[in-house]
N, C-alpha and C positions, 0 to 999 in steps of 0.2 A: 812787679808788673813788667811784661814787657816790653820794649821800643818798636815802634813801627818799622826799624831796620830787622830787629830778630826776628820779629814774626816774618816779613818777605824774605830772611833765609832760610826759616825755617820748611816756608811754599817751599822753595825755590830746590832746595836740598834736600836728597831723600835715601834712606839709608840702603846702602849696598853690599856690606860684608864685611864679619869682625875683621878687626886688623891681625890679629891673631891666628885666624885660620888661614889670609892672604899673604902672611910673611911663612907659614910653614911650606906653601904650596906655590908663591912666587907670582902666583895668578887665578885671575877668577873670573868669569864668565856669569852675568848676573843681566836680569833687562830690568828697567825702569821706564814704564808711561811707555810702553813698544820697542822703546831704542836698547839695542844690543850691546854691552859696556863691556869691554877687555882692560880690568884692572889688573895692573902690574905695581908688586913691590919691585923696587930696583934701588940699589946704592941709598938705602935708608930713606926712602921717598915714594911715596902710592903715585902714581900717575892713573889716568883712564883716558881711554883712546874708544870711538868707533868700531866696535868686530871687525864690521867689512873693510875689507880691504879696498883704497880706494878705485882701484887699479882694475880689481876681478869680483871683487867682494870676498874672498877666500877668508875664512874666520881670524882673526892676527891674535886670538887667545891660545891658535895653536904656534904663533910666529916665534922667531926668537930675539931674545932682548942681550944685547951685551955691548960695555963702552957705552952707552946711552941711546942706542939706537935698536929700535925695532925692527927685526925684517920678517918679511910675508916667505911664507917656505915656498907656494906656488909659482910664481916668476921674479922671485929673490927682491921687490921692493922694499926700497930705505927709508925710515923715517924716526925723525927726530923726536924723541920720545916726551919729551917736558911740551914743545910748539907743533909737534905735529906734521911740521911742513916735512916733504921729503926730498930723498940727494936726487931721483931718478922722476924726473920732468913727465915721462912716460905714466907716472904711476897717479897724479894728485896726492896733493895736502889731504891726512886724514884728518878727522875730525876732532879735538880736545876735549876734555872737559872737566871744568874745577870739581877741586876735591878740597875735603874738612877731614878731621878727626874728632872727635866728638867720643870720649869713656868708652874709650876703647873700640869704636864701630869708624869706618869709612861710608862719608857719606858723601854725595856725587848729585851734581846738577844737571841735569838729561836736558837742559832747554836755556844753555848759556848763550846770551847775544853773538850773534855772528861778527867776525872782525871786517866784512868786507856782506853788504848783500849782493841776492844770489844774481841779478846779472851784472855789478861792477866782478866779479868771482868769474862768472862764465865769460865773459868777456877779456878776462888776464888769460885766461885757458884757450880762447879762442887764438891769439897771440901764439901762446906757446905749441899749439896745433900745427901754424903752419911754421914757426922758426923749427920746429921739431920732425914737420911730417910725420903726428901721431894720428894715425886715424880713429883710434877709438875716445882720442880725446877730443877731436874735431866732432865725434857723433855726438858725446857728450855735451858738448860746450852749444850745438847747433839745437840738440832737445832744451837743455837747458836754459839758453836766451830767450827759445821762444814760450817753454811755460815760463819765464820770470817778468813775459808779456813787449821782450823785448821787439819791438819791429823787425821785418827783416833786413830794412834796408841798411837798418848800422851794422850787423856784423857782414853784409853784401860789400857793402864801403869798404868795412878793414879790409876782408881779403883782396879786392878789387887793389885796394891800396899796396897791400904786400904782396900779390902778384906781379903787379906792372913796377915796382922798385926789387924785387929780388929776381931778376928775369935777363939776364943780359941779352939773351937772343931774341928779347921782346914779346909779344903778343903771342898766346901757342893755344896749344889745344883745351887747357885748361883753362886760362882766363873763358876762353870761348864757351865752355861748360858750364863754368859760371852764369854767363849770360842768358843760356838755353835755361837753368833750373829759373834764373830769377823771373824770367818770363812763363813759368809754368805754375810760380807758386801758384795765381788766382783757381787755376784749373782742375786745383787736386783736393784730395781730401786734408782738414787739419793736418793728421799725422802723419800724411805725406810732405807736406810742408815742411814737414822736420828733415824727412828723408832726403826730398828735393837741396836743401841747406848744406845739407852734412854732403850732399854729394859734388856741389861746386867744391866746398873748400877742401874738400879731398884731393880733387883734383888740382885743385892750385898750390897747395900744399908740394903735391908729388911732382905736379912740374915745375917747380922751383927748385925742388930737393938737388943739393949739390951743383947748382947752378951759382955761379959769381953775381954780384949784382950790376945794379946798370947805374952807371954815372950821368947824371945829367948833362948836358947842353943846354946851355941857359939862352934863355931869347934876346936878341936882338936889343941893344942898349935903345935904340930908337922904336916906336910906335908907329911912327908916321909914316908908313908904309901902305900906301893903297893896295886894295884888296886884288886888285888884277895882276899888280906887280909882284905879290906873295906869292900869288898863285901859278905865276908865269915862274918863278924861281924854286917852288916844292916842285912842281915838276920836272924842271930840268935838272934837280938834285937827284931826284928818282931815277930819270931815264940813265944819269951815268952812273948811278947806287952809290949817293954818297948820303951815307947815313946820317953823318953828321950836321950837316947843310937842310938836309931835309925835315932833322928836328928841330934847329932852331929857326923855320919858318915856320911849320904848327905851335913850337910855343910863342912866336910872336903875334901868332892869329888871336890865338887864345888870350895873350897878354895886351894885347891891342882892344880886346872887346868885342869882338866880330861874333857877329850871329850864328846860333846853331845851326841854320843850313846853309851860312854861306864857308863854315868851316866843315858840314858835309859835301858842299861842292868843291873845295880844295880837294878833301880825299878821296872823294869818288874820280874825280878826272885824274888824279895820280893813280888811283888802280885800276883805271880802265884805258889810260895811256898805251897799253900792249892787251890783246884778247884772254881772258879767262886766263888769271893768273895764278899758279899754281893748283890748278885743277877746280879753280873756283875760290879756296881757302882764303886768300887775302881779300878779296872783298866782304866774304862773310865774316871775317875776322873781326874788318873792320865795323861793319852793322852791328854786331853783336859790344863791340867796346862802344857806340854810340846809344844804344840800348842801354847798354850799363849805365852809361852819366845819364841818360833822361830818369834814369830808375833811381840813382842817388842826388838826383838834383846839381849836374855838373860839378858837385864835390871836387874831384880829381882829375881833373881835366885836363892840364898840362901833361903828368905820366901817364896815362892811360893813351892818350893820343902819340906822345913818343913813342910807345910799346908797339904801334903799327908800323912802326918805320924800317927795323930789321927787317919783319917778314915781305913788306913790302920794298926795298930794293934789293935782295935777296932771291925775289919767286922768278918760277920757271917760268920765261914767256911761250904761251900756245904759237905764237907766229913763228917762232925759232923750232916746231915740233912738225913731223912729218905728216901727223895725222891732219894736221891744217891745212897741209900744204898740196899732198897728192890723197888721192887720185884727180881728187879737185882744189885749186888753189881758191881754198875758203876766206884767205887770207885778201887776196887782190878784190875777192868780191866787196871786203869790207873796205876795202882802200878807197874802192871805185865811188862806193857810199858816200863816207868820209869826207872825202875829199881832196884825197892820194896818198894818203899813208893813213896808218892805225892810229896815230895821234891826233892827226889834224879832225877841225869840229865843222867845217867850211860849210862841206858839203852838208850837215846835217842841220847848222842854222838856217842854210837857204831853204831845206824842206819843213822844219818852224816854223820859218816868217810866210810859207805861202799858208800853213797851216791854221794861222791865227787870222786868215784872213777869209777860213772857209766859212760859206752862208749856212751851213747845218752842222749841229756836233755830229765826233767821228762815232759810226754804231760798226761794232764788228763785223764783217763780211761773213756769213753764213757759215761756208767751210774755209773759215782762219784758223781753226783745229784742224784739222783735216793738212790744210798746209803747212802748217808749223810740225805735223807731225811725220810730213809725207818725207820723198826723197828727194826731192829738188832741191840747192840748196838758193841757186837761184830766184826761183822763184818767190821761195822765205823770203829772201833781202828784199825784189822789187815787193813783196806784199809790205813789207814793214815800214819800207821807203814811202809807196803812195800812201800808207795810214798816216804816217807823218803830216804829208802833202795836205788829207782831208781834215789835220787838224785834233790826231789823236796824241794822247798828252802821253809822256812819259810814264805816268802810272797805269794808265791805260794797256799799255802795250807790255808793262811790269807783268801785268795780272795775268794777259793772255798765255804770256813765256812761259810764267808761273804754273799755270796750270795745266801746260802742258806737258811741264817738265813733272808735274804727280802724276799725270796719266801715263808717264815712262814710267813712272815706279811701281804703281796698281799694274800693269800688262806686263811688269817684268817677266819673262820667259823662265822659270826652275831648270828650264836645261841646259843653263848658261852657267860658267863655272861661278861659284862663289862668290870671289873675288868682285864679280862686275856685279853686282847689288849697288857696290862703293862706288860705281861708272855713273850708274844715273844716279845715286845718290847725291853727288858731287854736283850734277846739274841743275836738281832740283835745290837747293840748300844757294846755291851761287842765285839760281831766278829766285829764290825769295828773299837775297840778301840785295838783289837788282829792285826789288819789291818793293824795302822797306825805305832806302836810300831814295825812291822816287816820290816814297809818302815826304821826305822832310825834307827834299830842295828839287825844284823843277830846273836844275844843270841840264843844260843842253849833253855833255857829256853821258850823264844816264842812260839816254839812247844808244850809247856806246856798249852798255852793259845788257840793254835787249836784244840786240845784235848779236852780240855774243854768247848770250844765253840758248837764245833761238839758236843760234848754229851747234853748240853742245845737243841741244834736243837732237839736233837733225844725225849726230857723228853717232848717236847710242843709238839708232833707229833699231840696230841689229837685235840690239837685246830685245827688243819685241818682236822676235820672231820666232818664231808663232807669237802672238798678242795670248794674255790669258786675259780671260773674258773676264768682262767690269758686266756685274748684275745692272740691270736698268731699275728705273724706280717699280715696284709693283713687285715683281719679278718672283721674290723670294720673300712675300708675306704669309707667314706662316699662322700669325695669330698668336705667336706662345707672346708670356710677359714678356718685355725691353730686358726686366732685369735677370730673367734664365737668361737671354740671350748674351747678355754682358758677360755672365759668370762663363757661358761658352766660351766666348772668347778668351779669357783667361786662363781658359783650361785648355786651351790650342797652346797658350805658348810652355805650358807644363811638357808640352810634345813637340819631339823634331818633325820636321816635313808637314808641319801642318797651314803652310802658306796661304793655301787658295781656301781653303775651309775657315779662314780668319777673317780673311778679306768678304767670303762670303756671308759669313758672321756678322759685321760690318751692316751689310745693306740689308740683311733682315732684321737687322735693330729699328734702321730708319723705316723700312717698310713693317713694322708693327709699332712705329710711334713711338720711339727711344727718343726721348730727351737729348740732344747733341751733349751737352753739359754732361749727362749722365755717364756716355760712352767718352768725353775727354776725362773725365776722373778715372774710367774704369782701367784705359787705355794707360793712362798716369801713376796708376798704382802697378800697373802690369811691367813696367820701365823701369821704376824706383826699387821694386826688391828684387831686381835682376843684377849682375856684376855688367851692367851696359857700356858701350863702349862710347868713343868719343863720335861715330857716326850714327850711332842707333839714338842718342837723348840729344842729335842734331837733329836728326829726322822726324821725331816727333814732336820736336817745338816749332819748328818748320811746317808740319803737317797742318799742327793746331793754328798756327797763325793763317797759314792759306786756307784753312776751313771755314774759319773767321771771315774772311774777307773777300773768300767768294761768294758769299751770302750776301753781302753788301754789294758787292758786283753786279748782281746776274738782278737783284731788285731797280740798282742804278740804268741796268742797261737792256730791261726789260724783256729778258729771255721770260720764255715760256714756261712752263710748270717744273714740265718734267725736267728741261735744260736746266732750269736754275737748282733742283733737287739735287741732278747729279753733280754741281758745282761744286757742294758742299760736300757731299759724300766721299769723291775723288781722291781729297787725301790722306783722307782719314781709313778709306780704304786702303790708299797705299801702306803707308804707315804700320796698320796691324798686319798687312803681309811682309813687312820690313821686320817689324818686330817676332814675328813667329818664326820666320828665314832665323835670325841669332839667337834667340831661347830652344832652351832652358838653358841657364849657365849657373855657375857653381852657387851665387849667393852667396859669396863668404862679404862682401858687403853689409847685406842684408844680416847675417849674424852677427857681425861687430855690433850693427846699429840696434839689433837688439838686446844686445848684451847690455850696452850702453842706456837705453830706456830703463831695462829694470834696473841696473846699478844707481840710475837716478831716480829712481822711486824705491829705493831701500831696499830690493830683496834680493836675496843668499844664494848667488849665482848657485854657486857649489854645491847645493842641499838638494836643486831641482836634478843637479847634474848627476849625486849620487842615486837619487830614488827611479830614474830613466832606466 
């Protein structure tokens, strides 16, 4: 009779090929229960491996074996033929699987326990992604986590973590990317989520690649450091760019226990010490690394906040640039505000304190658009100055910049060269990084960063000239469904030049009743299988957040119908004219990441590729 052990190897093991016909022939090609088995006799021993290659899927029955090792003939991967594992990091561990002999037959277990599951597994790959800069293992490892149900925010962590320690020149384009996707996941579809994933770590990945790492500066042996005194010493490390000085006073914020926004008021007043600094980039930088730790639960706190510190004594001051200076000194205006230099807050606490002491909350002045968008620059300051005076809050005054810095991007002019898309892009991306910093600490400094925002609006005024027309609500109701209309849209960025028919696209969705949510998925997927750049998946996380939150604006401040329709519209308009302006692009993105999908759902790259 037999034992409860034979019978469950009997289940377990199921026969694959005399041994006899596999030692004349060296190999054999045989599937059990679906799985595809490349059994090799080698050195007196049956081994069985996985077909696919882990790397391409390319069959490895046609591979070669010699010395103990297997290699794939398609892009020459190694592997260890008894364990599996392989020499070329790029390729993945293929898959084992026990073998018996049994009177004369080889028999093989198609469904042997895994040594590791599948997200401790995808999670060592996600590692070797970015120490590697493998992309198609970064797609891998980023599908992988999340059907193995993992969250996004732990592998967001890792590379957030391996970004800001392999980075010596700090905080870049990629961290920043990261932060744009992980604010996108809610907005897109499931299997965009993957795409959104694979697309930070890619990037963080490639901007670390052959970069040195960064050595800490350890915080401050004392705590007892009042918060005024920190804050008076990160700055004036800044203003003479000593990198070193200026990180171990964020990490003694952080080490000390100081509150989230009293350490976003430390680095907003250090990057708004000098106007719009490097073309906007280090304060978005900065928003986007505080994004990140409210996303992972201030995890990383310490290096991620160092990581701003290069870019940030580093960047180009606007006040030291001519465009600030002549034909009108933009500069002195801001001083006059201030309270006689770009640094000082004087002047702007005094319009605070009368502010908080007005009898009615501040309601926008009629045409505040109008002036933010006009050519005075003068007049901007004195309107921003007396909203202060009546009591209008830093966020307040965030939103109006805000959105007027999307209505430079919807009116962008196509007869403008190229290049200047990146002009008000830069403006808009800075106002809603001025935006976000104003949602999570009321710094008097902040106002520093409307200011300066508003004057960027005022310096691009060019590029709206000619304005291209923003559809009004109504306008362009056609009647067809929301959802042809979406798929139009997407089929605009399949084609160059098709800018103003995207945007127009846009408000015929709204005016036939599109689901906002609908058009941020469709928008989202239009972005993800694109090869997007670092200002096109800035400008659409951008977009969606000001869309967001003009809708909550215009309810709070009780615009009109139509006024408040178009609130929301505005940037979402911009945006798919931003986005049709840079599509079509090659997608070779989008094909790693497919490749990567079906190699992790088991099918034969190679087989689709020959019958094409």
């Amino acid at each position: 009779m037999a034992t409860a052990d034979e019978d469950r190897a009997d289940t377990e093991f199921s026969p694959a090929v005399s041994l006899e016909a596999l030692e004349k022939t060296g190999r054999e090609l045989v599937s059990i229960d679906g799985t595809p088995l490349a059994i090799f006799a080698h050195e007196g021993e049956v081994k069985a491996v996985n077909n696919r290659c882990p790397h391409m899927g390319f069959p490895l029955v046609e591979g070669t074996v010699d010395d103990g090792i297997l290699t794939c003939h398609w892009h020459h991967a190694r592997f260890e033929l008894s364990c599996g594992d392989t020499f070329d990091p790029w390729a993945d561990d293929v898959q084992t699987y026990p073998v018996e002999i049994r009177d004369g037959t080889v028999y093989v277990n198609p469904n042997p326990e895994r040594d590791l599951p599948p997200a401790e597994h995808w999670a060592n790959r996600l590692e070797t992604a970015l120490e590697e800069n493998l992309r198609l293992v970064a797609a891998k490892s980023a599908i992988g986590l999340l059907d193995a149900g993992v969250e996004p925010e732990a592998p967001i962590g890792t590379t957030l973590a391996f970004g800001t320690q392999y980075r010596e020149s700090g905080w870049g384009s990629g961290l920043t990317i990261l932060g744009c996707m992980t604010n996108l996941l809610d907005d897109v579809e499931p299997e965009d989520r993957k795409r959104a994933l694979y697309t930070g770590i890619r990037h963080v990945a490639d901007d670390c690649a052959g970069e040195p790492p960064s050595f800490d500066q350890p915080a401050f042996d004392t705590t007892e450091v009042t918060f005024s005194r920190l804050k008076s010493w990160f700055r004036d490390c800044v203003e003479v760019r000593d990198a070193d000085g200026a990180e171990r006073c964020l990490r003694t914020a952080v080490a000390a226990n100081y509150s989230a926004a009293e350490i976003a008021e430390l680095v907003v007043a250090g990057a708004t010490d000098h106007p719009y600094l490097s073309n906007g980039h280090v304060l978005d930088f900065a928003n986007k690394a505080f994004e990140s730790l409210e996303e992972t639960d201030w995890e990383h706190a310490e290096t991620t906040l160092a990581a701003l510190v290069e870019p940030l004594v580093t960047a180009a001051r606007s006040d030291e640039r001519s465009s600030w200076r002549q034909p009108i000194d933009l500069v002195a205006l801001l001083e006059d505000t201030y309270g006689g230099s770009v640094t000082e807050t004087s002047g702007l606490e005094s319009l605070a304190a009368e502010g908080r002491e007005a009898a009615e909350p501040w309601t926008p002045p009629a045409d505040l658009q109008e002036t933010l968008l006009g050519d005075d620059p003068e007049l901007i300051v004195d309107t921003l100055a007396e909203a202060i005076r009546q009591g209008a809050t830093t966020e307040e005054l965030a939103s109006e910049v805000a959105y007027a810095a999307a209505t430079r991007v919807a009116q962008f002019g196509t007869a403008n060269e190229f290049s200047d898309w990146n002009t008000v892009h830069h403006t808009f991306s800075y106002a809603n990084a001025v935006h976000q910093f104003a949602r999570r600490t009321d710094a008097v400094e902040t106002y520093r960063g409307v200011f300066d925002g508003a004057l960027s609006v005022y310096l691009d005024r060019f590029l709206n000239t000619p304005p291209a027309p923003i559809p009004t609500p109504g306008e362009s109701d056609t009647g067809r469904d929301p959802d042809a209309v979406s798929q139009a849209v997407l089929e605009t960025f399949d084609a160059e030049g098709e800018v103003d028919e995207a945007g127009r696209l846009v408000a015929e969705f709204f005016d036939c009743g599109g689901d906002p949510a609908d058009l941020r998925r469709t928008l989202g997927h239009g972005l993800l299988r694109e090869d997007a750049g670092f200002h096109t998946l800035q400008n659409v996380e951008a977009a969606f957040r000001q869309a967001e939150l003009a809708t909550d604006a215009a309810a709070d401040r009780g615009l009109d119908t139509d006024a408040a329709e178009q609130r929301r519209r505005v940037p979402l308009i911009a945006t798919a004219r931003y986005l049709a302006a840079h599509f079509p692009t090659r997608r070779e993105a989008e094909q790693t990441f497919t490749i990567a999908a079906r190699l992790n759902r088991g099918e034969a790259i190679h087989e689709a590729a020959e019958s094409n």
